[in-house]
SEMARLO-629944 format. One line per field, with one value per residue: residue number from 1; residue in three letters; x, y, z of N, C-alpha, C in turn. Coordinates in steps of 0.2 Angstrom, whole numbers. Atoms other than C-alpha are relative to their C-alpha. Example, Ala and Ser with C-alpha at 12.3 -4.5 7.8 and 13.67 -1.06 7.14 Angstrom:
num = c(1, 2)
residuo = c(Ala, Ser)
n.X = c(4, -4)
n.Y = c(-6, -6)
n.Z = c(0, -1)
ca.X = c(62, 68)
ca.Y = c(-22, -5)
ca.Z = c(39, 36)
c.X = c(4, -4)
c.Y = c(6, 5)
c.Z = c(0, 3)
! end
This chain:
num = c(1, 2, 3, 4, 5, 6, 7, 8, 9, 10, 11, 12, 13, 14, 15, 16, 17, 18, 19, 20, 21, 22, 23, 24, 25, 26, 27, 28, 29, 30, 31, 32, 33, 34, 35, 36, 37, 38, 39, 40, 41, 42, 43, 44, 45, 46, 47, 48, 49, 50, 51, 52, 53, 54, 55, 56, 57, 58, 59, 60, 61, 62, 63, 64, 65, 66, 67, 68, 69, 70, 71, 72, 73, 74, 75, 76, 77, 78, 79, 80, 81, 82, 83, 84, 85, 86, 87, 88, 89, 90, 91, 92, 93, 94, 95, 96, 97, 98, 99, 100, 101, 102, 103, 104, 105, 106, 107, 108, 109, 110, 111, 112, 113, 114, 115, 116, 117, 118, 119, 120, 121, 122, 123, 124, 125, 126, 127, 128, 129, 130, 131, 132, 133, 134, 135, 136, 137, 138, 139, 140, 141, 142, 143, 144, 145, 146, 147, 148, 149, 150, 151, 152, 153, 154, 155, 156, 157, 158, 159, 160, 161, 162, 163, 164, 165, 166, 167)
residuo = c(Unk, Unk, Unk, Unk, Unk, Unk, Unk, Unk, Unk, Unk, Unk, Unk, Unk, Unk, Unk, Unk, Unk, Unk, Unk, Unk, Unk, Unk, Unk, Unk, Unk, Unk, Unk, Unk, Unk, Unk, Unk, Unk, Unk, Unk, Unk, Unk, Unk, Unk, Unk, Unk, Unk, Unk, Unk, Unk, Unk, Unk, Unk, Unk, Unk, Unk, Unk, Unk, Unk, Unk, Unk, Unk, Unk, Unk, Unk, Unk, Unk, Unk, Unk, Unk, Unk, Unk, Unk, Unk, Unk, Unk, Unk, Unk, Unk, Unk, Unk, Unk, Unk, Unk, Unk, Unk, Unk, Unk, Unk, Unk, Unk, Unk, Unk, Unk, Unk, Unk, Unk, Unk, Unk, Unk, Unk, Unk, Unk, Unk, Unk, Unk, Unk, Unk, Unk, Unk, Unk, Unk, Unk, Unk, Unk, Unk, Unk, Unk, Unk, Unk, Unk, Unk, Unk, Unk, Unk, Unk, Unk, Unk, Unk, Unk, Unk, Unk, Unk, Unk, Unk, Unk, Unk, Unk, Unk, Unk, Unk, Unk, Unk, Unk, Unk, Unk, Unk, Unk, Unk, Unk, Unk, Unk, Unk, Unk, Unk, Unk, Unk, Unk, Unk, Unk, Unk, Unk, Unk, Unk, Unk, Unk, Unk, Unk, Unk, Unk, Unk, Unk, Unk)
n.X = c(-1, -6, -5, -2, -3, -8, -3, -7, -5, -6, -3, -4, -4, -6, -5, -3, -5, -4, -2, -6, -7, -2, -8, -5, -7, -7, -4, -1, 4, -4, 0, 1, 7, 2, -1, -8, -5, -6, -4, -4, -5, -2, -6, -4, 4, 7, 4, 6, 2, 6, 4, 6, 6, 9, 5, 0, -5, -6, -6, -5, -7, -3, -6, -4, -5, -4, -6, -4, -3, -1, -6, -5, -3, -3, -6, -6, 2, 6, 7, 1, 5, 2, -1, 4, 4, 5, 4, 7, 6, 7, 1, 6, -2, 3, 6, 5, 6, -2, 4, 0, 1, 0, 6, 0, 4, 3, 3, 4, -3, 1, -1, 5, 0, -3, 0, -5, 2, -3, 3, -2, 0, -5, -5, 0, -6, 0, -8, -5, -5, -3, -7, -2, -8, -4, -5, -2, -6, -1, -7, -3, -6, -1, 0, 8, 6, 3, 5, 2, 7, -1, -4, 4, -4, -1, 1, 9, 5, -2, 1, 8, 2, -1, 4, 9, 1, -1, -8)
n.Y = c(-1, 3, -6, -4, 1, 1, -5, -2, 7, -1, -6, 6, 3, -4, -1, 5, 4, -7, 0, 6, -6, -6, -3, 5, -1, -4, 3, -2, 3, 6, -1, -6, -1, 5, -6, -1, -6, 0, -6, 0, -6, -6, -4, 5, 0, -1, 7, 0, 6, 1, 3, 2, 5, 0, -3, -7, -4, -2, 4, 1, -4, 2, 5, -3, -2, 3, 2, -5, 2, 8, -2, -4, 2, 6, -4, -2, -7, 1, -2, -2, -5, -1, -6, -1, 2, 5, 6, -1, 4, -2, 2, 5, 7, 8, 3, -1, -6, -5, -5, -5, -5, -4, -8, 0, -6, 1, -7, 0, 0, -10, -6, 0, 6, 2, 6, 2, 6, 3, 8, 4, 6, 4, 2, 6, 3, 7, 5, 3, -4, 0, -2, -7, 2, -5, -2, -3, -2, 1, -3, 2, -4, 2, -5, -1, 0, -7, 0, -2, 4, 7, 5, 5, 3, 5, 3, -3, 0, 9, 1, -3, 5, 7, 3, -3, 5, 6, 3)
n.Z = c(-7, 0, 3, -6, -6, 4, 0, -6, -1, 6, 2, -3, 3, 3, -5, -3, 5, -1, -4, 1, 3, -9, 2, -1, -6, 2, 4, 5, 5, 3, 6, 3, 0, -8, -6, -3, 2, 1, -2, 5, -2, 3, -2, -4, -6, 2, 2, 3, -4, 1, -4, 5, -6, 3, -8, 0, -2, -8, -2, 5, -2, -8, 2, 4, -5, -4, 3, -1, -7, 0, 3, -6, -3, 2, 7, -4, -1, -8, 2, 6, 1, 7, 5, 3, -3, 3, -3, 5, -3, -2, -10, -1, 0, -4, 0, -6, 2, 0, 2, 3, -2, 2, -1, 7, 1, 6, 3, 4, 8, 1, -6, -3, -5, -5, -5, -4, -4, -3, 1, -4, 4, -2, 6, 0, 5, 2, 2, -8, -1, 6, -2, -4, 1, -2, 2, -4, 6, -8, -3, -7, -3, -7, -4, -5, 4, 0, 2, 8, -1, 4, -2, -3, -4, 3, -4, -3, 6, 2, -7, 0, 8, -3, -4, 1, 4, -5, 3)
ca.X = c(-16, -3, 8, 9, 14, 30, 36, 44, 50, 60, 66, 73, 81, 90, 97, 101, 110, 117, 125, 138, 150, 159, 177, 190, 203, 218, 229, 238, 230, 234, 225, 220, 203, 203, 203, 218, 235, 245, 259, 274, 290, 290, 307, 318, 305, 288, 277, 260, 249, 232, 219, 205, 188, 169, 158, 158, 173, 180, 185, 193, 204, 206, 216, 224, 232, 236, 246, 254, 258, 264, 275, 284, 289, 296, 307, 315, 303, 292, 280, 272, 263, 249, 253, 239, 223, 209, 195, 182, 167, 149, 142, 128, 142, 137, 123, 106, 94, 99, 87, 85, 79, 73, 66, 61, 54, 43, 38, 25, 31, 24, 26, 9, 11, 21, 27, 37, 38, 48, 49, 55, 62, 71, 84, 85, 103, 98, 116, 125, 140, 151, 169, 178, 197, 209, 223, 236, 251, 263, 279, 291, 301, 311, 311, 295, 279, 275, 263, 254, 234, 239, 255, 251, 263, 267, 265, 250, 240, 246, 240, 223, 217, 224, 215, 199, 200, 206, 224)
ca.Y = c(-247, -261, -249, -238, -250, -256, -238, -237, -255, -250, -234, -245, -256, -244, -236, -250, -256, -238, -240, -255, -240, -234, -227, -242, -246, -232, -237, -235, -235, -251, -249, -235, -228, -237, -228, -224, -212, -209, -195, -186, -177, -161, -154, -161, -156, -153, -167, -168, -180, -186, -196, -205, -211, -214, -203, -186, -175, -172, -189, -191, -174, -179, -195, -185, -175, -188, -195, -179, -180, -199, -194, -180, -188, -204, -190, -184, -168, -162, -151, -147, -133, -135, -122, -128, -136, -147, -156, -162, -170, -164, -162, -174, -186, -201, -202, -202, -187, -169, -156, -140, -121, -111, -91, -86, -70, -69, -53, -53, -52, -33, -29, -35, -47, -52, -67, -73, -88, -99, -117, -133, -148, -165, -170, -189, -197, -215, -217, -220, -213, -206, -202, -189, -185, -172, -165, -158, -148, -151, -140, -148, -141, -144, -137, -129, -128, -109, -101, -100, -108, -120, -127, -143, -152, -168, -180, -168, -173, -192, -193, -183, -191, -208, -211, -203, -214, -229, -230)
ca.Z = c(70, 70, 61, 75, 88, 77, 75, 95, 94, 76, 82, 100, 90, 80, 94, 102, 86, 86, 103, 97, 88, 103, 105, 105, 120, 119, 108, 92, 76, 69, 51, 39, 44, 62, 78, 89, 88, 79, 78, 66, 71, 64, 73, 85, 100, 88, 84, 76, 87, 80, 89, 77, 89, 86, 97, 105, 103, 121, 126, 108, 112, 130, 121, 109, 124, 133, 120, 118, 137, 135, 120, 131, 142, 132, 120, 138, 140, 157, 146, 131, 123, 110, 95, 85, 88, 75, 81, 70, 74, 79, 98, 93, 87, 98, 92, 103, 106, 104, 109, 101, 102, 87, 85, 69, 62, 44, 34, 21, 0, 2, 20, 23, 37, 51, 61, 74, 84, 95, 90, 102, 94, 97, 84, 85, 77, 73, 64, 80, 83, 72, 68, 78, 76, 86, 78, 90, 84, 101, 107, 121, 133, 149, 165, 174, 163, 156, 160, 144, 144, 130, 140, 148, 163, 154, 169, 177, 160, 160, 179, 177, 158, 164, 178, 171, 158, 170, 162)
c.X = c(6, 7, 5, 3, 7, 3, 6, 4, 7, 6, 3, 5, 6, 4, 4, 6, 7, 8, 8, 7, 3, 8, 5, 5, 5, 4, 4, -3, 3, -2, -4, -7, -1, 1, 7, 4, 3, 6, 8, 2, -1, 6, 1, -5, -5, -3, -9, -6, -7, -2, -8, -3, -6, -3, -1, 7, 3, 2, 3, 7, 2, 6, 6, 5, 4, 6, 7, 5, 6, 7, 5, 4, 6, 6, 2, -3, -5, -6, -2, -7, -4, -2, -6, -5, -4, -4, -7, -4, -6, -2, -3, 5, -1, -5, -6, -2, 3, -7, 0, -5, -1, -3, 1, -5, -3, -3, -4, 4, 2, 1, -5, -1, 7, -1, 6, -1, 7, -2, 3, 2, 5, 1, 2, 7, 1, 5, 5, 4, 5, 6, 2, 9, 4, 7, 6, 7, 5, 6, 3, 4, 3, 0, -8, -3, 1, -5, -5, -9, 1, 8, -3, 8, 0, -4, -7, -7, 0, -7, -8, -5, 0, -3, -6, 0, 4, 7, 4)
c.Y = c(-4, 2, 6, -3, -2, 7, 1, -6, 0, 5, -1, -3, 2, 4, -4, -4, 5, -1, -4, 5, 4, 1, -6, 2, 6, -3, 3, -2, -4, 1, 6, 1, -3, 6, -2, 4, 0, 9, 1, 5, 7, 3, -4, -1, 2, -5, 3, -5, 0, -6, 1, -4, -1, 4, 9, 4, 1, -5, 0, 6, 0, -6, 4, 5, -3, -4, 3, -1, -7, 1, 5, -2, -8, 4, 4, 9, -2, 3, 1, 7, -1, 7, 1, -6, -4, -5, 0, -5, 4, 0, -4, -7, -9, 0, 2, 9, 6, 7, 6, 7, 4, 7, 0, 7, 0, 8, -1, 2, 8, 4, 0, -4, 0, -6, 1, -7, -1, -7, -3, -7, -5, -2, -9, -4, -7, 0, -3, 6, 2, 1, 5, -2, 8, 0, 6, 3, 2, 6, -4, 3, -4, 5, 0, 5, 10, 3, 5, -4, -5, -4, -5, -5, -8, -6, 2, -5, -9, -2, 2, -6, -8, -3, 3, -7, -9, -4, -2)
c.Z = c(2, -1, 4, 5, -3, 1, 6, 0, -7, 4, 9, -4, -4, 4, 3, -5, 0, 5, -1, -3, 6, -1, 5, 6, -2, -2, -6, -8, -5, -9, -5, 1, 7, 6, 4, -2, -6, 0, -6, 5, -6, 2, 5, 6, -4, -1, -2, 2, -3, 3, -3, 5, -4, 8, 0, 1, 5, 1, -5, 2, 7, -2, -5, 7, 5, -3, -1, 7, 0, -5, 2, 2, -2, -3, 8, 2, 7, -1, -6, -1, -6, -4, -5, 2, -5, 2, -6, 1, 2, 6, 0, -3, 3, 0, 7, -1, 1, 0, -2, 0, -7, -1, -8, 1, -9, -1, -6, -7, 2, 7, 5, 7, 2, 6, 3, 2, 3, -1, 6, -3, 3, -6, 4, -6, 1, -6, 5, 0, -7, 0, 2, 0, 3, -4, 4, -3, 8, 0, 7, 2, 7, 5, 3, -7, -2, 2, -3, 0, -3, 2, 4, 6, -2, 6, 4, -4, -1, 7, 0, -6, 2, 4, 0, -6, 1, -3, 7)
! end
């Protein structure tokens, strides 16, 4: 019986230890495997912007555009357009509970038999948070914006992103 009551205090614990892996101040990634930007010229206005985090994908690629944004405007441009896109990471990346939906159908070896069902589940990710990394492929331009759905208004995205994320 004692066995039982350890189980919710283990499986506390491990979330709570979970919790400590969270995605670092904005910044540049200072060593190999660490989080933060970095970025390569590809042509005089292309660049290749990547943005290493821990957690769930959207703020990573919200950082990844804002540096996009931030790079823009430092090389003398007013917009950019992303050409190619890469995000990798999981929804359940940060760790904690994920619930879940399954349907299922079954037929018998011979034909004899028939199932179905609808199951309910919770997926539980006691590793914590995990890595997540955007890879953004930029174009710049000057002048007024296109409009194209993957062009971005340099300063729009600095000003939105930035004061979401309290820059």
């Amino acid at each position: 019986m004692k066995r039982l009551a350890i189980l919710p205090i283990l499986a506390a614990s491990t979330l709570a230890l979970s919790a400590c892996a969270s995605l670092a101040p904005y910044g540049p990634q200072t060593s190999s495997g660490g989080q933060g930007f970095t970025e390569q010229r590809i042509e005089s206005n292309r660049f290749r912007v990547n943005y290493y985090g821990v957690g769930a994908p959207g703020p990573v690629a919200d950082l990844a555009l804002l540096r996009a944004a931030e790079l823009t405007t430092q090389q003398g441009y007013d917009w950019f357009e992303v050409t190619q896109r890469w995000i990798d990471g999981r929804p359940d990346s940060a760790g904690g509970v994920r619930p879940s939906v399954g349907v299922g159908y079954s037929s018998g070896r011979y034909g004899g038999y028939s199932a179905s069902g609808v199951g309910v589940g919770v997926g539980l990710n006691f590793s914590g948070p995990s890595p997540t990394s955007t890879t953004l492929e930029v174009v710049m331009g000057r002048g007024s914006r296109p409009d194209r759905p993957n062009a971005y208004d340099a300063r729009g995205v600095q000003d939105s992103v930035g004061a979401r994320r309290g820059f």
